[in-house]
C-alpha positions as CSV (number, residue, x, y, z in Angstrom):
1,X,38.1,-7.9,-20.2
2,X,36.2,-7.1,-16.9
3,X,33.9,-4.3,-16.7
4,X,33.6,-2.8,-13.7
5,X,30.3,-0.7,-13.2
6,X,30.1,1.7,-10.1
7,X,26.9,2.4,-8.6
8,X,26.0,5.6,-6.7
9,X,23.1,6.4,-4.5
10,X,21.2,9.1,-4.5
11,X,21.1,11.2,-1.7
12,X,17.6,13.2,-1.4
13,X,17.7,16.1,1.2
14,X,15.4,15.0,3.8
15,X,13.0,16.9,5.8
16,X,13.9,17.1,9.3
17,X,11.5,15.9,12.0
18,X,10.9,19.0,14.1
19,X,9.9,20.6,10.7
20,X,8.0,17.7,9.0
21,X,5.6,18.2,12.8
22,X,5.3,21.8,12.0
23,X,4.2,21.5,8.8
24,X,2.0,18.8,9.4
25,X,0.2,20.6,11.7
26,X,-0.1,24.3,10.2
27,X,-1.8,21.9,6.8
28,X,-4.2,20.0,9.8
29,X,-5.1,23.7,11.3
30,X,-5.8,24.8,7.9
31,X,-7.8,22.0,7.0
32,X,-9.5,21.6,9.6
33,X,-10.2,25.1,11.1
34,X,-9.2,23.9,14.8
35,X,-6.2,24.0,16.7
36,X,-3.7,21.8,17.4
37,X,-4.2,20.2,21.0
38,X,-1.2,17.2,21.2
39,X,1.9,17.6,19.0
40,X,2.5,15.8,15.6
41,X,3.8,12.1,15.7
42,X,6.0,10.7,13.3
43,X,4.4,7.3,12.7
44,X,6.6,6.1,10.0
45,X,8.3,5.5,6.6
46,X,5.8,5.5,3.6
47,X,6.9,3.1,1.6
48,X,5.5,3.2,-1.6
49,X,6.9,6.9,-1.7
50,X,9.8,7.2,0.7
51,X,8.2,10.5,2.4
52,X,7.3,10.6,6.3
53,X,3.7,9.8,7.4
54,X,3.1,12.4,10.3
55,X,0.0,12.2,12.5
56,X,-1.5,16.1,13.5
57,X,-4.3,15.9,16.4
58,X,-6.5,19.0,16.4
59,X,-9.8,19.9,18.4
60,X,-12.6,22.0,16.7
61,X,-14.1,23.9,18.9
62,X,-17.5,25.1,16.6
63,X,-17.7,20.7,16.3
64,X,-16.5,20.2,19.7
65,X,-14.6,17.3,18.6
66,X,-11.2,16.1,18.3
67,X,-9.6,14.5,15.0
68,X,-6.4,12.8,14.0
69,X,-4.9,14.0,10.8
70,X,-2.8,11.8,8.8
71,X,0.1,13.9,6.3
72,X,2.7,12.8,4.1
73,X,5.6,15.5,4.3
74,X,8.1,15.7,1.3
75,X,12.0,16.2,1.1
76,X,11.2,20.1,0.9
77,X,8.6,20.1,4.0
78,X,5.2,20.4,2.3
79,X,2.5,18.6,3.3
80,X,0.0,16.7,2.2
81,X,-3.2,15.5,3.7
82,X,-4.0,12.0,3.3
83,X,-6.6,11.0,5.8
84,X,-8.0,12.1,8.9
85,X,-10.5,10.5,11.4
86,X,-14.6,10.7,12.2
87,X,-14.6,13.4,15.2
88,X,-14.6,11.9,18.6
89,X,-16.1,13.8,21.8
């Protein structure tokens, strides 16, 4: 007797990229207090939680400096701020 054991994957709804930017950089604005001055990259795949790692770039002008914040957006578009950079003139 054969048993025959089907295995489905799970589809998770994934956040698409033009929003995963946008919310990337609205959190790096917040953060930050600065505005955005390049648009948001998608750098890659985090793997140890399957989200999108999204860079934001934002210049504050009281610092006059420029920063690179790193996000990790989930399936339902919310970020969440993992790192940024020292400010660079």
């Amino acid at each position: 007797m054969a048993l025959c054991l089907s295995v489905s994957n799970l589809t998770f709804a994934e956040c698409n990229d033009f929003d995963a930017k946008m919310a990337s950089d609205e959190s790096a604005e917040k953060l930050m207090g600065g505005k955005v001055f390049k648009r948001a990259l998608i750098l890659k795949r985090h793997l140890p939680s399957k989200r999108k790692e999204v860079a934001s770039y934002v210049y504050v002008k009281a610092d006059g400096l420029y920063y690179t914040v790193y996000a990790l957006i989930n399936s339902k578009c919310k970020a969440e701020i993992i790192k940024r950079t020292n400010g660079k003139h």
